[in-house]
C-alpha positions in Angstrom: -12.3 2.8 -4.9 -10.1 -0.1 -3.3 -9.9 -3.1 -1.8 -6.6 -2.8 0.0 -5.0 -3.8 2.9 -1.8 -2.7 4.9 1.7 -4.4 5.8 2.4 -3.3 9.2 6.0 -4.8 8.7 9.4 -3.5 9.5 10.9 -5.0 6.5 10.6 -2.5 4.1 12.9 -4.4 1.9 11.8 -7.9 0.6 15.6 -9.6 1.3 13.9 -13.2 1.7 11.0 -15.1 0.9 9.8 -15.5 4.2 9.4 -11.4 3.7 7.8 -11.6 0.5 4.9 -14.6 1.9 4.1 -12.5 4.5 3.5 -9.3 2.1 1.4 -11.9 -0.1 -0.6 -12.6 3.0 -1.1 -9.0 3.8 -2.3 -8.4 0.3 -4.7 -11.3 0.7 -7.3 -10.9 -2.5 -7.3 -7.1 -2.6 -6.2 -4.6 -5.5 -3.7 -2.8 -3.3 -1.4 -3.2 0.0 0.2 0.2 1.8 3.6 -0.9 2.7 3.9 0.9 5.8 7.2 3.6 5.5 7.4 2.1 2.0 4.5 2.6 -0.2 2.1 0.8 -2.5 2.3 -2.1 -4.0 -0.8 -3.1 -6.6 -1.6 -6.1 -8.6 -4.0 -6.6 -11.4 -5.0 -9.4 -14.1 -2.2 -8.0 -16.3 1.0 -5.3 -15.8 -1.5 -3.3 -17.1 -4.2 -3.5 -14.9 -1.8 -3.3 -11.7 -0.2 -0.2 -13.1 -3.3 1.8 -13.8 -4.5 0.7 -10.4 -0.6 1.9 -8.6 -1.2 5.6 -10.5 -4.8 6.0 -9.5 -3.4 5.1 -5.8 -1.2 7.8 -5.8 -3.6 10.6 -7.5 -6.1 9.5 -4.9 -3.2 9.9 -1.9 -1.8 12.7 -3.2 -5.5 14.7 -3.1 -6.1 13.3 0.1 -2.8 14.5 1.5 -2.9 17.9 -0.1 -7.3 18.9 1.1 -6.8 20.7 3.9 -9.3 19.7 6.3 -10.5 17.1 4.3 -13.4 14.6 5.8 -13.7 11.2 3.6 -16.6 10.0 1.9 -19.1 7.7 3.7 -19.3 4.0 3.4 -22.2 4.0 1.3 -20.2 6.3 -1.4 -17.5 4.1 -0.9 -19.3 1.2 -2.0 -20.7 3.1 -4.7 -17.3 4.6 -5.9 -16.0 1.4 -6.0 -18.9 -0.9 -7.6 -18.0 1.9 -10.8 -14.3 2.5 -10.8 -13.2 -0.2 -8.6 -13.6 -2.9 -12.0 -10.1 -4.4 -14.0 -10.8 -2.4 -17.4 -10.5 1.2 -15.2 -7.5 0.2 -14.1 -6.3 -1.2 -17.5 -8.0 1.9 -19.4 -5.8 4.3 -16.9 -2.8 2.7 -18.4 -3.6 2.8 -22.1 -4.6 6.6 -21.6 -1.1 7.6 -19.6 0.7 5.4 -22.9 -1.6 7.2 -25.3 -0.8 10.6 -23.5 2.2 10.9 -22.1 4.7 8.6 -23.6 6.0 9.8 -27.1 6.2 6.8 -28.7 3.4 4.0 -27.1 4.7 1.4 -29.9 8.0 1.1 -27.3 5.1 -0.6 -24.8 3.4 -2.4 -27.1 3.9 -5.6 -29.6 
């Protein structure tokens, strides 16, 4: 469903900006980058976007890390997967449903 890539970094805390290049270069053009002993870290075309994309991240590791015995899709159903939900409206529409849903008052989020 991603284009992601990983920081294989000690710095788990960005404390300069020689830290925070080298995350930007990790991150190259993808959707995602897996701090390593950190976490994710998305980015979109708006806050948005990057959000919807940073919750359906987590949903997706939390399955994987819950299956037991689970064996991952092929690279076909990959591509497939993400030629469908992989696009910047899913990840903007996952935001606007978790306002819609779970925030009492959306209004606070929006102008």
């Amino acid at each position: 469903m991603f284009d992601q890539s990983l920081f294989d970094d000690e710095e788990v805390e960005v404390l300069t900006t020689a830290g925070g290049q080298r995350i930007a270069e990790s991150l190259g053009g993808s959707k995602l980058c897996i701090l390593r002993n950190h976490g994710f870290l998305t980015v979109g075309g708006s806050v948005e976007e990057a959000v919807g994309w940073f919750v359906l991240a987590e949903r997706a590791a939390e399955v994987h890390v819950k299956s037991p015995n689970a064996i991952p899709i092929s690279d076909e159903g990959a591509k497939i997967a993400a030629s469908t939900l992989g696009i910047a409206e899913v990840g903007w529409r996952v935001f606007h449903w978790l306002a819609r849903d779970l925030v009492p008052d959306p209004s606070v989020l929006f102008d």
